[in-house]
C-alpha positions in Angstrom: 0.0 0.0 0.0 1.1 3.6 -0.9 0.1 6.5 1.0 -0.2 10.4 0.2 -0.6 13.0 2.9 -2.6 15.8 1.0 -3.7 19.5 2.8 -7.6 18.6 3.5 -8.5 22.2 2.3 -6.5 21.7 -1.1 -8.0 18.3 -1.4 -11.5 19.4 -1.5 -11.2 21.7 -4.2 -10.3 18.3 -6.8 -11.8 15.5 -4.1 -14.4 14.5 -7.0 -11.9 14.8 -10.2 -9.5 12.9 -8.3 -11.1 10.1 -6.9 -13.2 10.0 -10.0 -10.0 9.1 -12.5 -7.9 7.3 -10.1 -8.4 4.1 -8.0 -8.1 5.1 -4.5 -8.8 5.4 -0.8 -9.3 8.5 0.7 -8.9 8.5 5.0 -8.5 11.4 7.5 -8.2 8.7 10.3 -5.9 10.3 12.7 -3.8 7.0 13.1 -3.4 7.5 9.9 -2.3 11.3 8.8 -2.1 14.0 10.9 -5.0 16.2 11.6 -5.7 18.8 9.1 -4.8 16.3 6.4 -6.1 13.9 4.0 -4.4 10.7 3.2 -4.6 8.9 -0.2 -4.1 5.1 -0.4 -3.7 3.1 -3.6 -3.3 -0.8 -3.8 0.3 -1.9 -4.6 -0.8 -3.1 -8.1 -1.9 0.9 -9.1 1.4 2.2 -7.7 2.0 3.2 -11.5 -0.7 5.3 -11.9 0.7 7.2 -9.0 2.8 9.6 -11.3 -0.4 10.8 -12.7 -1.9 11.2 -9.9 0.5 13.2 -8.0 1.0 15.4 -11.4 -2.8 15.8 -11.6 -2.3 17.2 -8.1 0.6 19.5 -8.8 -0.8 21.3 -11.7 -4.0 21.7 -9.7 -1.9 24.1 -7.3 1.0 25.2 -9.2 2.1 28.3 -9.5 4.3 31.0 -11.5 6.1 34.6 -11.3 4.9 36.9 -13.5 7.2 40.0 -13.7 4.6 43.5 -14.0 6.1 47.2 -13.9 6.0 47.0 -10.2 8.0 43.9 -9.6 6.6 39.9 -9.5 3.4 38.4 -8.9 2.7 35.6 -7.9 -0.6 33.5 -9.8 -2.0 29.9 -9.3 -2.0 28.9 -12.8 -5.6 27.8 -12.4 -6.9 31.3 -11.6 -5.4 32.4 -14.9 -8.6 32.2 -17.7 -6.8 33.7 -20.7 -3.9 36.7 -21.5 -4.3 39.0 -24.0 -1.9 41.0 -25.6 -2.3 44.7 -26.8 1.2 45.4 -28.5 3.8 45.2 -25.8 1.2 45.1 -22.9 0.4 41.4 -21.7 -2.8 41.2 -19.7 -3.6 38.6 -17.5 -7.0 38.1 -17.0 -7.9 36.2 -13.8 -11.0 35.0 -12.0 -13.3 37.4 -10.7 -12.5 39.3 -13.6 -9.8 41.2 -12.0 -6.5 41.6 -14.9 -2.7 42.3 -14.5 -0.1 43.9 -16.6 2.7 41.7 -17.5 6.3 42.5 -18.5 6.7 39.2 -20.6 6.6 38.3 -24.7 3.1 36.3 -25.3 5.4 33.8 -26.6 7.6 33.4 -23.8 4.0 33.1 -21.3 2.7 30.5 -24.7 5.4 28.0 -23.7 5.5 28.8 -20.1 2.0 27.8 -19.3 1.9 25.4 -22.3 2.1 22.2 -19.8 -0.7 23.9 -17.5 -3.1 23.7 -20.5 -3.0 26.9 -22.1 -3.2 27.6 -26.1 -2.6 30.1 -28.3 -6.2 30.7 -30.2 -4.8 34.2 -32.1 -1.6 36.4 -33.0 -2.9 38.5 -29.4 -4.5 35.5 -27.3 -3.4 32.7 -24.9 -6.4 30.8 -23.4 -6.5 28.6 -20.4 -8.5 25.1 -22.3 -10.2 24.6 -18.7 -12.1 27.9 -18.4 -14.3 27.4 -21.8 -17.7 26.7 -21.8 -18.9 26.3 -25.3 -17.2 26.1 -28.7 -19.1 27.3 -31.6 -18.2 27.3 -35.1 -17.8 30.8 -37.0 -17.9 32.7 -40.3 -14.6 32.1 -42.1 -13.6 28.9 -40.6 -13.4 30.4 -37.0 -14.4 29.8 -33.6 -16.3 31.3 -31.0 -15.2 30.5 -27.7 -17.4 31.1 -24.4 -15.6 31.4 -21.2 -17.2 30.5 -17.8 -16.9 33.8 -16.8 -18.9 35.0 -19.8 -16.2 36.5 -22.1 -16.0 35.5 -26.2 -12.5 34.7 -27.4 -12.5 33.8 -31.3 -10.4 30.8 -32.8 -8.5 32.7 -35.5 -8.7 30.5 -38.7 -4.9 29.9 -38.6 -4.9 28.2 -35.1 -8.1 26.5 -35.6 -6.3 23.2 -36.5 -3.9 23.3 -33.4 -6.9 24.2 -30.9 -8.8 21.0 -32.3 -6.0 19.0 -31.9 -5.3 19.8 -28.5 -8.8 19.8 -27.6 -8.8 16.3 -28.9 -11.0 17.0 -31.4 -9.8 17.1 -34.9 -11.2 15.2 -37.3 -9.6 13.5 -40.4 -10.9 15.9 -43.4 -9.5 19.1 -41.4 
């Protein structure tokens, strides 16, 4: 048996996503972890699907500099829903709707947060893939993306093709 001690109040915020994908035991015994913590069990015969697991659980809480004109700030990339650039201003749009200025290339941030699921949809947009709520085809080839916080993002034609394919949802004749 293979145990992780998780923080209970991080825990809660992926509890059903987690146990839901992976085949495990969840305990707060306190013979078991210490209090204030959640422990996570899997049988010795899932111990490989432990690296997914505990990635799953890092990029749930990970977290990045950003440097602004007053210095560096510091984002969970999950609050991040898109960045938009208007010539050399970046702006990070967050949750809440509140946005930053960042002091960084769109290019630079497009690899950065890459592994975080983020994609480029436009020459001036970088949008976080987990933070849509509808995709709807366009004039011109394009699509309209809905964000959960209410905001439309268009697909540019030229990076229609990469957004499917990361999406997972390309078909053969495109």
């Amino acid at each position: 048996m293979t145990k992780i001690i998780w923080n209970r109040e991080d825990f809660e915020r992926i509890k059903d996503e987690i146990t839901s994908q992976f085949n495990l035991s969840v305990t707060t015994d306190p013979n078991e972890v210490p209090e204030h913590k959640i422990g996570l069990m899997l049988n010795d015969e899932n111990v490989e699907s432990l690296k997914a697991l505990v990635e799953a659980l890092m990029l749930k809480s990970y977290q990045l500099l950003f440097p602004t004109p007053e210095g560096y700030i510091q984002v969970q990339t999950r609050q991040i829903t898109y960045l938009e650039a208007f010539g050399d201003d970046i702006y990070m749009h967050l949750d809440q709707g509140a946005s930053e200025l960042i002091r960084q290339p769109l290019y630079q941030l497009e690899q950065m947060l890459k592994p975080y699921h983020f994609i480029r949809i436009g020459k001036s947009f970088i949008v976080n893939m987990t933070k849509i709520r509808y995709i709807r085809t366009s004039f011109n080839a394009k699509l309209d993306l809905e964000l959960i916080c209410g905001t439309h993002l268009e697909v540019s034609r030229s990076f229609v093709k990469d957004f499917k394919a990361a999406l997972g949802i390309l078909k053969k004749e495109d």
